[in-house]
N, C-alpha and C positions, 0 to 999 in steps of 0.2 A: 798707319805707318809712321810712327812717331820717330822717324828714321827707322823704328823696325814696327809696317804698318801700321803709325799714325798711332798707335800706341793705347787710345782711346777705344774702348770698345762701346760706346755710344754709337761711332761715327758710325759701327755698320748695322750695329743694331735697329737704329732708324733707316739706314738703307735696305734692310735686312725688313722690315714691317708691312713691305707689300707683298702680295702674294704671287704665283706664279699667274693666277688669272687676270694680271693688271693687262690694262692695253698699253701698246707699244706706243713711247714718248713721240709728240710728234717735230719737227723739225722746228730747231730753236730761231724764231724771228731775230733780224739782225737789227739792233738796237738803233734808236732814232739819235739824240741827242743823249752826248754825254750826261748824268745825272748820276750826283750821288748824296748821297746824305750825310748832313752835316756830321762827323768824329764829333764824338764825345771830348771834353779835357783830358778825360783819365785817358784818353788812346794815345795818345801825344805824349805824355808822362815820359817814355822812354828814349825821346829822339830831343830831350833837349828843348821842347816846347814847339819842334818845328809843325809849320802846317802837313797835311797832306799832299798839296800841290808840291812842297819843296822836299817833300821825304819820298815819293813819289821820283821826281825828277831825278834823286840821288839813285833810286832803285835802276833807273834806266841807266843812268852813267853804270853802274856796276854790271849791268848784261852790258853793256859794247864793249867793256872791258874785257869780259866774260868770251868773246866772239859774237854776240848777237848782232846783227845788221841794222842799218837801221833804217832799211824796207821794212824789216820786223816790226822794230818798236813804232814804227806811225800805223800799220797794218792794226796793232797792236793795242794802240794806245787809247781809242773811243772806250774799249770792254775795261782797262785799270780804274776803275773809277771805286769809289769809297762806297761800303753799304754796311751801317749799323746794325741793321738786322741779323748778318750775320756773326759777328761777333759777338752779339746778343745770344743769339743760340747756342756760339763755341761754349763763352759761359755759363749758360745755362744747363747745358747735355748734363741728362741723366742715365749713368749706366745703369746696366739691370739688375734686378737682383733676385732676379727668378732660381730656382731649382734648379739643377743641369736634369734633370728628369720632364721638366715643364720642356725647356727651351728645348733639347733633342728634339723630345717627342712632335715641336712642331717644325723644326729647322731641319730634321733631317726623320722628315714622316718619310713613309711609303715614295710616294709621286716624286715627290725630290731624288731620290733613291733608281726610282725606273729611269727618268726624266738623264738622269748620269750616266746610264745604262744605254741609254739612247742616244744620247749625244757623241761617246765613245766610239760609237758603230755606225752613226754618220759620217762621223771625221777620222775613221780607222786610219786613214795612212799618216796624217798631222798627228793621231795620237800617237803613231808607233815610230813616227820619227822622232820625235821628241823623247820618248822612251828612251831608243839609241841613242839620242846624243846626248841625252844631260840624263839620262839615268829615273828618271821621276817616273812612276808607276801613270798609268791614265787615270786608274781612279783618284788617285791624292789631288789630279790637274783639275776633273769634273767638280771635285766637294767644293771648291774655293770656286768655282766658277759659276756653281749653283746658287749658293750661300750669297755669295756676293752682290750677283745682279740676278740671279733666276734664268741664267744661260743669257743675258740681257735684254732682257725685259725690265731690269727696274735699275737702272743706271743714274739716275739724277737727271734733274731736268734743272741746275743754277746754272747762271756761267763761271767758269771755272776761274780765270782772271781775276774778275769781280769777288770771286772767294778769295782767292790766294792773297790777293796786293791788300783787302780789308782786313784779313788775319795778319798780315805782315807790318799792318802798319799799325794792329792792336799791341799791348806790350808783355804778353803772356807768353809767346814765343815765338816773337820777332823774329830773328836769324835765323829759325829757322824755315817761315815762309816767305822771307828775303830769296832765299835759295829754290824753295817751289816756284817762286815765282819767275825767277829766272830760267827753272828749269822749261816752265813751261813756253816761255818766249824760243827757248831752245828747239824748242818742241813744232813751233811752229818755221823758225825759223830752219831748219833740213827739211821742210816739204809733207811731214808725216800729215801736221792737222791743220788746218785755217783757225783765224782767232772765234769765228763762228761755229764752229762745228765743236770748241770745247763747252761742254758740256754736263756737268757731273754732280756730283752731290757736295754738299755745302759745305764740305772741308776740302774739297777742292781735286779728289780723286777720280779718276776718268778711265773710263772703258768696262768688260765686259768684265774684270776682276779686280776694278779699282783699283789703278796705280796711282800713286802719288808721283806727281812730274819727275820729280828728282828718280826714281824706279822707272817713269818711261823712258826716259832719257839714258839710262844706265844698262836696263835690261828688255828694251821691248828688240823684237826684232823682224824682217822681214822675211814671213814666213810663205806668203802665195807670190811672192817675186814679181809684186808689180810696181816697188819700188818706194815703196812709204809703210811704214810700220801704223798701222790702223788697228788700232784695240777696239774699240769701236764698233766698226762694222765686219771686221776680216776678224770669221773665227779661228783661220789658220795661224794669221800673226796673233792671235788672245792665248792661244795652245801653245806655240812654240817661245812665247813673252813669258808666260806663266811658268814652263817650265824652265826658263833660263831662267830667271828671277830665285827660282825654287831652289834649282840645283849650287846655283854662285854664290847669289844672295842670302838665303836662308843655309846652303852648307848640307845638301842632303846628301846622307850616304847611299850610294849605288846599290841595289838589290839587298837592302836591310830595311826589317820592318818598320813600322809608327808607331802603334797600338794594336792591340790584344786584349779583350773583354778574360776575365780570370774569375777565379772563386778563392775567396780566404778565408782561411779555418778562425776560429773564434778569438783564439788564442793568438795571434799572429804580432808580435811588438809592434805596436799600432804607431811610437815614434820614428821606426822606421818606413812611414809609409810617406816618403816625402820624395818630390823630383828630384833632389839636392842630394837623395840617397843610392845610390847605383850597386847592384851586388849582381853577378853572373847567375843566371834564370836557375842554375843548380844549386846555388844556396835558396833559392825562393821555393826553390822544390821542396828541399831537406825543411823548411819552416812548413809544407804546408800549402801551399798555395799550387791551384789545379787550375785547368782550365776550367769552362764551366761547366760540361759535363760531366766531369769528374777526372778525365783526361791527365794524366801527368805533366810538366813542362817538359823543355827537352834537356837532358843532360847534359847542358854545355856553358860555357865563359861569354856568351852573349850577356851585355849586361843591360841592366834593366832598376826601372825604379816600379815601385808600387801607389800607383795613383787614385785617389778617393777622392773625389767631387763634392762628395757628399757624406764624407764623415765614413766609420766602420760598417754603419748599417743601409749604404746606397751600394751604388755601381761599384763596380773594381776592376782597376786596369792597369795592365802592363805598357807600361813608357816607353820605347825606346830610344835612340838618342836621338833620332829622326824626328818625335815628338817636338823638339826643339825648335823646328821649322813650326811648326805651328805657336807656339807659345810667340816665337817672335814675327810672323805676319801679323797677331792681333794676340797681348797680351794678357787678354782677360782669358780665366783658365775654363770659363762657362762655355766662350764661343769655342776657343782652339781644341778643346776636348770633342765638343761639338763636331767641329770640321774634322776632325780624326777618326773618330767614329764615323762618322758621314762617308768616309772613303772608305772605311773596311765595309760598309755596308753596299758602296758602290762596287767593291771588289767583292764581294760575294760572302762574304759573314753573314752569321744568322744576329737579329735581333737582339739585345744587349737584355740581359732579364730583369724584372721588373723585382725593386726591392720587398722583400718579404713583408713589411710592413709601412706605413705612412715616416717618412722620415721628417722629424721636426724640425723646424725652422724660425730661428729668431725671428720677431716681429723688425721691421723694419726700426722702429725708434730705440727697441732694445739692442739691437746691434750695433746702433748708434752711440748708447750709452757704454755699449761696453769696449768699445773702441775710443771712447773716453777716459775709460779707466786703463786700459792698457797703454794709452797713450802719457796718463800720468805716471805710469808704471815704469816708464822710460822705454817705451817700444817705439819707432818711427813706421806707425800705420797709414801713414801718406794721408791725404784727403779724408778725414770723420765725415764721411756721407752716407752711413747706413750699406755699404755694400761692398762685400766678400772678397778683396780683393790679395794677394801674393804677399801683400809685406801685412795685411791683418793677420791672413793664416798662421803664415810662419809665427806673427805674436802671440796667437791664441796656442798655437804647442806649444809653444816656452810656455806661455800659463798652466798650461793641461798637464808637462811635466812636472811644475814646481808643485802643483796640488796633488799629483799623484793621480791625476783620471787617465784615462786612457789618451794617448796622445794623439789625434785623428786629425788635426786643425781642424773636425768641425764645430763653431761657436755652440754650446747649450744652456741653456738655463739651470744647468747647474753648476758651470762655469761664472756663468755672471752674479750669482748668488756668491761664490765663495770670493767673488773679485769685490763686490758688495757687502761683505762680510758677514755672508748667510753659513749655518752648518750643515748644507748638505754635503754625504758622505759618497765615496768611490773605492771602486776599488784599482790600485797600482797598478798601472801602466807595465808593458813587459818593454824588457828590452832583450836587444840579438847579446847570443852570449859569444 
């Protein structure tokens, strides 16, 4: 939810790494004596040299300001304590750089699938109020709530405080966990959670679909009416949060689809297969593009982008604008395809078909190199970390157009050759006429 989910698709990836057969976290012991560990120099860097104690203290003056009480902040104050380690880890997170074929196939197996199917039909009446009122289909509520914690089962077991106030006092993006942090004193402070009971994983997001404070505090709500919005343990406030979150927060359009599994003809101007490109499903028709049976689209000004995860020769799928809400819950286009997919399979789609062949994949160091080169190229590919991310793609189809390959953004080794100034040959890219 990087203000739109943290933004980092690490964070849920590792929360994302246990299975559904983990055992249920057991209740988090309430801490002896304040301890924390000594900040580094470089954390300090941004606050002007100040200690901890005194950047800290200014954090609190800014929640009373804020409305925080300050019953709150002494309730409060034993769990803000400093920890290296986790800052440690913020810089360290490695996102992933698997296949969107790899990661599906385990994130949104079979059991995930039932598991959503099943939960929907436990909490039929929470799912079909939420429906009504914010418009969000059940299955889109189930994918993110599977994905997330495993209907929660794997929720984090740090204290949330302890993460928040140690990223806020790191100086990588200070202000903005100034503001988690707060939120979360917020949080505590209207009665929802105790400073004990937060609980979450080590960026500091809490409950059964991972909110980041500033989203509980904004969009959770009290959905079983006993008076405290509990993500947590109340799966009727996780269902009616989630879909207020969804519907406000991310912008979802009422009874309009996500995604659509599609088939593309060979030929299909492969530059135009980008989210950035929207055309009404009857121009996608007139180019070609079927369902996957063979199916026609429908004749109509619904518009739609053509999305490839995985280059011309992977998956393929219809975007719609609703797709958005996922892109911005977690920005990486591996998971939010993911969870998209995941709900059309909760809502009753068949299985997305398997690519006709093995589709190549830069080695991790070559992709590193060639986001090197693209970077000397004047392209602003964010972080050279070896992995696939929105602003390399978009760089790799400007290169794929200048060479005349086909435009796909997906990286090949024959791309990085001609970026290296190898002569292998292609042939021209189409474009929409």
């Amino acid at each position: 939810m990087l203000q739109t989910r943290f933004a980092i698709a690490a964070v849920t990836v590792l929360a994302l790494s246990a299975t559904a057969s983990a055992q249920p976290l057991p209740p988090p012991a309430k801490p002896a004596a304040p301890r924390a560990t000594a900040p580094s120099p470089r954390a300090a860097s941004c606050h002007n040299g100040a200690s901890f104690d005194r950047f800290l203290a200014d954090v609190k003056s800014q929640a009373v300001a804020a409305g925080v009480s300050q019953r709150t902040i002494a309730e409060a104050s034993p769990y803000l304590v400093y920890d290296q380690g986790i800052v440690n880890r913020d810089r360290g997170q490695r996102v992933f750089g698997q296949l969107f074929t790899e990661f599906a196939g385990r994130m949104a197996a079979p059991y995930r699938m039932q598991n959503g199917q099943q939960h929907i039909k436990t909490h039929a009446a929470a799912f079909a109020r939420a429906e009504k009122e914010y418009g969000v289909p059940p299955a889109v509520i189930a994918a993110f709530w599977g994905l997330e914690s495993d209907f929660g089962v794997n929720m984090g077991n740090l204290p949330t405080l302890k993460s928040l106030v140690s990223l806020a006092y790191d100086c990588r993006r200070s202000e903005m966990f100034v503001g988690e942090t707060i939120a979360a004193l917020k949080i505590i402070d209207r009665g929802d959670l105790h400073p004990d009971e937060m609980v979450g994983s080590w960026a500091g997001e809490l409950g059964q679909t991972q909110f980041l404070p500033v989203h509980y505090v904004n969009y959770a709500v009290d959905y079983d009416g006993d008076g405290r919005r509990d993500l947590l343990r109340s799966e009727d406030d996780v269902i009616g949060s989630t879909a207020n979150y969804i519907a406000n927060g991310l912008k979802w359009r009422r009874g309009e689809p996500w995604l659509e599994e599609i088939k593309v003809p060979q030929n299909l101007p492969w530059d135009q297969t980008d989210l950035t490109v929207r055309e009404p499903r009857s121009k996608w028709a007139q180019l070609g593009v079927t369902y996957p049976d063979g199916r026609p689209l429908p004749n109509d000004n619904l518009a739609a982008s053509v999305l490839l995860p995985m280059g011309r020769f992977g998956p393929a799928f219809m975007a719609y604008p609703n797709f958005a809400a996922y892109t911005e819950w977690n920005n990486s286009l591996i998971y939010s395809t993911t969870a998209g997919y995941l709900a059309t399979r909760i809502a009753g789609a068949a299985p997305m078909r398997k690519p006709a062949g093995p589709v190549a994949q830069l080695p991790f160091n070559e992709l590193k190199a060639l986001q090197q080169l693209l970077a000397r190229a004047g392209f602003n590919v964010g972080k050279i970390d070896g992995v696939l991310g929105q602003q390399s793609r978009a760089a790799v189809k400007a290169m794929q157009i200048k060479y005349g390959l086909p435009a796909d953004s997906w990286p090949t080794a024959e791309l990085l050759a001609r970026m290296r100034g190898g002569t292998a040959q292609a042939q021209p890219a189409g474009t929409i006429r």
